[in-house]
N, C-alpha and C positions, 0 to 999 in steps of 0.2 A: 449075213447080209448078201442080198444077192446082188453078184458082177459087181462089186463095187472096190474100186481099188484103195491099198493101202495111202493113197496121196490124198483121194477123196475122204477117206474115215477121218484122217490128220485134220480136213479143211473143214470137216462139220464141228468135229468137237472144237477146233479154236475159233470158229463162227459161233458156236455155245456158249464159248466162256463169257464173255460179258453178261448173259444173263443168267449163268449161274454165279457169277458172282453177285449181281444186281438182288436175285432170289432168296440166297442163302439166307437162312436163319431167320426169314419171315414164314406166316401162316398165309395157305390158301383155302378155301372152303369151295368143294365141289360139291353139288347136287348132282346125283348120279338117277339117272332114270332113261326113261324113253326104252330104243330100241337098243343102244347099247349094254342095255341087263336083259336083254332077251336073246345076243347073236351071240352064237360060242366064241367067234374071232373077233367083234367088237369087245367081247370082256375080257378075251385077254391082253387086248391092244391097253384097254383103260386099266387093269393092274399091271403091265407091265409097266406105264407112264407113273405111273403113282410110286411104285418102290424104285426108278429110277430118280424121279424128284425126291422122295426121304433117303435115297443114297448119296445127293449132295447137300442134304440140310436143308431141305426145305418141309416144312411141318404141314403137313396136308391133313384135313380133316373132313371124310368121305361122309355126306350124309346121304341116303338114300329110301326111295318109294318103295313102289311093289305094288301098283293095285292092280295089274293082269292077275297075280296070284293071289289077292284076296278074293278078286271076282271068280278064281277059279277054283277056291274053296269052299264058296259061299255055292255055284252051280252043284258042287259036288253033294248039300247038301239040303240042296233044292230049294235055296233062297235067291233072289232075283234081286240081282244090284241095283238100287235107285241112286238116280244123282240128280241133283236142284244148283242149275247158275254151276255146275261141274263140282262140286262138290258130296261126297259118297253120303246118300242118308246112312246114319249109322246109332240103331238101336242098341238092345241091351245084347243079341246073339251075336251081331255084326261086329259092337267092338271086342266083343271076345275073341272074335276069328280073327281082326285087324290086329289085336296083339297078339295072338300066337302065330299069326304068319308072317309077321313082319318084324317083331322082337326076336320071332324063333328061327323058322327055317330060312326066309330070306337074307337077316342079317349073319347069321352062324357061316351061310353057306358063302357070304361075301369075305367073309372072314376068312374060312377054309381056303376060298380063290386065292386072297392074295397071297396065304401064307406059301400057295404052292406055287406061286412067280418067286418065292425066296423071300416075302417083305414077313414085314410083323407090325400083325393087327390085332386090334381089341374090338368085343362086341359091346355097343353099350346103346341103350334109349333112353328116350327124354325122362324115365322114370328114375335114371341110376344117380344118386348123388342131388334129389331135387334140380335133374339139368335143365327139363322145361316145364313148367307151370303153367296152366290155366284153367279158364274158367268156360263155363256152353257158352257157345258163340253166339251171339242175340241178331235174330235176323226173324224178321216177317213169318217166313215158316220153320218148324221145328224141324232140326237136323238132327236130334238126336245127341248123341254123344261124339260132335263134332266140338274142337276145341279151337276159344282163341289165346293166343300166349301173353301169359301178363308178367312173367318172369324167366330171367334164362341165368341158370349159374355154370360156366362154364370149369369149375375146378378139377371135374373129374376128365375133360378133355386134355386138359393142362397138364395133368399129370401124368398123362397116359403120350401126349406128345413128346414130355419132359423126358421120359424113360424109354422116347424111341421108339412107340408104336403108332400105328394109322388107325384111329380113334374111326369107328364105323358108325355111323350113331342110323336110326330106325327113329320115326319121330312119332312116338306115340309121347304122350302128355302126363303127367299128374294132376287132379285137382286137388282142393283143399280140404277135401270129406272124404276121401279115400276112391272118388271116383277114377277114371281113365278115359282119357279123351284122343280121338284122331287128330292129329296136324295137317297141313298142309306140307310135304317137305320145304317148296320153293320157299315158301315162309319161315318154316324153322331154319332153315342154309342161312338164310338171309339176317335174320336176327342172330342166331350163333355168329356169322359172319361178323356183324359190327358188335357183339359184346367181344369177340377176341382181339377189334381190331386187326382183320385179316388184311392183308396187299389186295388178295382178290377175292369176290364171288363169282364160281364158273358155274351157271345151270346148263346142261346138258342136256339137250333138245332133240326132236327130232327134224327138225327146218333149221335151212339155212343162218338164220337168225333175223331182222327185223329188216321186212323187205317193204317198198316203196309200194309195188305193187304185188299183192301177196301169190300172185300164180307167174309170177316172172321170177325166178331166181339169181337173176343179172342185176335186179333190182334192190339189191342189198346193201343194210346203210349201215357201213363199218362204225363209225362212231357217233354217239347222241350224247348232247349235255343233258344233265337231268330237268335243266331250266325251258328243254323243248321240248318236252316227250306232249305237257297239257293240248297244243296247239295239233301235234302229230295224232292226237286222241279225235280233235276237234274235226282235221281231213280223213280222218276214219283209218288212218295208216296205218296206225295202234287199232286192235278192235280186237272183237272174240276173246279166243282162249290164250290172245297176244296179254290183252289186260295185266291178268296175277300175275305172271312173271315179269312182265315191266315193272310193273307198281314194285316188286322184291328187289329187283336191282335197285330203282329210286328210292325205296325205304334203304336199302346196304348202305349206299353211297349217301344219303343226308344223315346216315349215322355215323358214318365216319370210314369207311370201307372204300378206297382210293379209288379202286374200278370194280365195275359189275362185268359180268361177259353171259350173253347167251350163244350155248356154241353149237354148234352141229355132231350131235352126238354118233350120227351115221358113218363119219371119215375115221378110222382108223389111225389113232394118235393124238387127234384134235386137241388134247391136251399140250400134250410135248407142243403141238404146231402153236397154240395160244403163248404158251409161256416161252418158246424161243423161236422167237421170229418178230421182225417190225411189224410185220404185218396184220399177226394175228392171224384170227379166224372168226365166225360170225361177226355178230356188235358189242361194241363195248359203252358202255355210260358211265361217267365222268361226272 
């Protein structure tokens, strides 16, 4: 730590202690993306935060995207990424490349990271243990092998938290015929989120979090009940690709998930800053 004295080190950690004790022995659920999985010292800021919260018992459960690197597999091989309403069209070639870049090299490699900050991690995706289920997503135009979730078994997370490891999950899908389906992560964070009954869902953004006015950054609305977001939709304050990730916190939190957070996955430590401090960071819904 740099310049920091022995008196200050004392005054952080007893400023910590209440919410490591307040945190202990509950679950959080981060969706991990944005710009954070793409900056070498944003990723190691986010697994250093992570095996310091499962070193005082707290059970974190990292779900994470990747569509830079499927879009960058799918160029390599001279297929051109379509997206409808932001959603990746995804036929029979594309979801084979979504799961073997995202079951494979992305999740292994998150794996790899944390184990080399000292933590201990497991790879797992929505296929392992039937963890996520669904069925084609039904929408006006065909997305292909786009999935919506109509089941979540979380036992294999359970177990893997149970026995002290940071459960990494990749949200590719199972269907019922032996298909394989894309997720949305913010969606599968969200749903795993309230079948475990987590304290929090943190998504991890690349904006401030939900701003009044979206080119002002001053204009940031730390906390929203979920009973205001319709009205905030209504003044356009919510809009675009704010939408899905709202609607995931409001689906967490009427499932029973105590607070949602969209955080600024650009600051380095945003995590630690979200879980100890009154203040937080980005917005929270309630």
């Amino acid at each position: 730590m740099r310049n920091i004295s022995d008196q200050d080190r004392a005054n952080v950690l007893v400023q910590a202690l209440p919410y490591i004790q307040k945190w202990a022995g509950k679950t959080i659920v981060v969706k991990y993306g944005g710009n954070a999985m793409i900056s070498p010292e944003l990723k190691d800021a986010v697994m250093s935060d992570i095996v310091l919260l499962q070193l005082i018992g707290i059970n974190v459960v990292l779900v994470h995207g990747g569509g830079p690197e499927i879009s960058g597999m799918l160029n390599k091989i001279g297929k051109e990424s379509r997206f409808i309403n932001g959603l990746r069209v995804t036929d029979e070639e594309t979801i084979d490349i979504v799961q073997m870049v995202l079951a494979g090299k992305v999740n292994k490699s998150l794996v790899q990271l944390l184990e080399q900050h000292s933590g201990k991690a497991i790879g797992l995706c929505g296929l392992d243990g039937r963890m996520i289920m669904a069925e084609k997503k039904a929408s006006g135009i065909d997305l292909g092998f786009v999935g919506e979730i109509t089941e979540i078994h979380t036992e294999v997370i359970e177990n893997a938290t149970k026995n002290g490891y940071v459960p990494i999950i990749s949200t590719v899908a199972g269907g019922y015929n032996g298909d394989v389906y894309n997720i949305n992560a913010d969606l599968a964070a969200a749903r795993i989120a309230s079948e475990m009954k987590a304290a929090k869902l943190i998504l991890m953004t690349d904006i401030k979090g939900l701003l009044r006015d979206k080119d002002d950054e001053s204009t940031l609305i730390p906390v929203v009940n979920v009973s205001e977001v319709p009205s905030l939709k209504r003044e356009g304050i919510i809009s675009g690709g704010m939408i899905p990730k709202i609607e995931c916190c409001v689906e967490a939190v009427r499932r029973g998930v105590k607070r949602a957070h969209i955080i600024d996955g650009r600051i380095p430590h945003s995590i630690l800053i979200e879980m100890f401090s009154d203040e937080g960071i980005g917005t929270m819904f309630y």
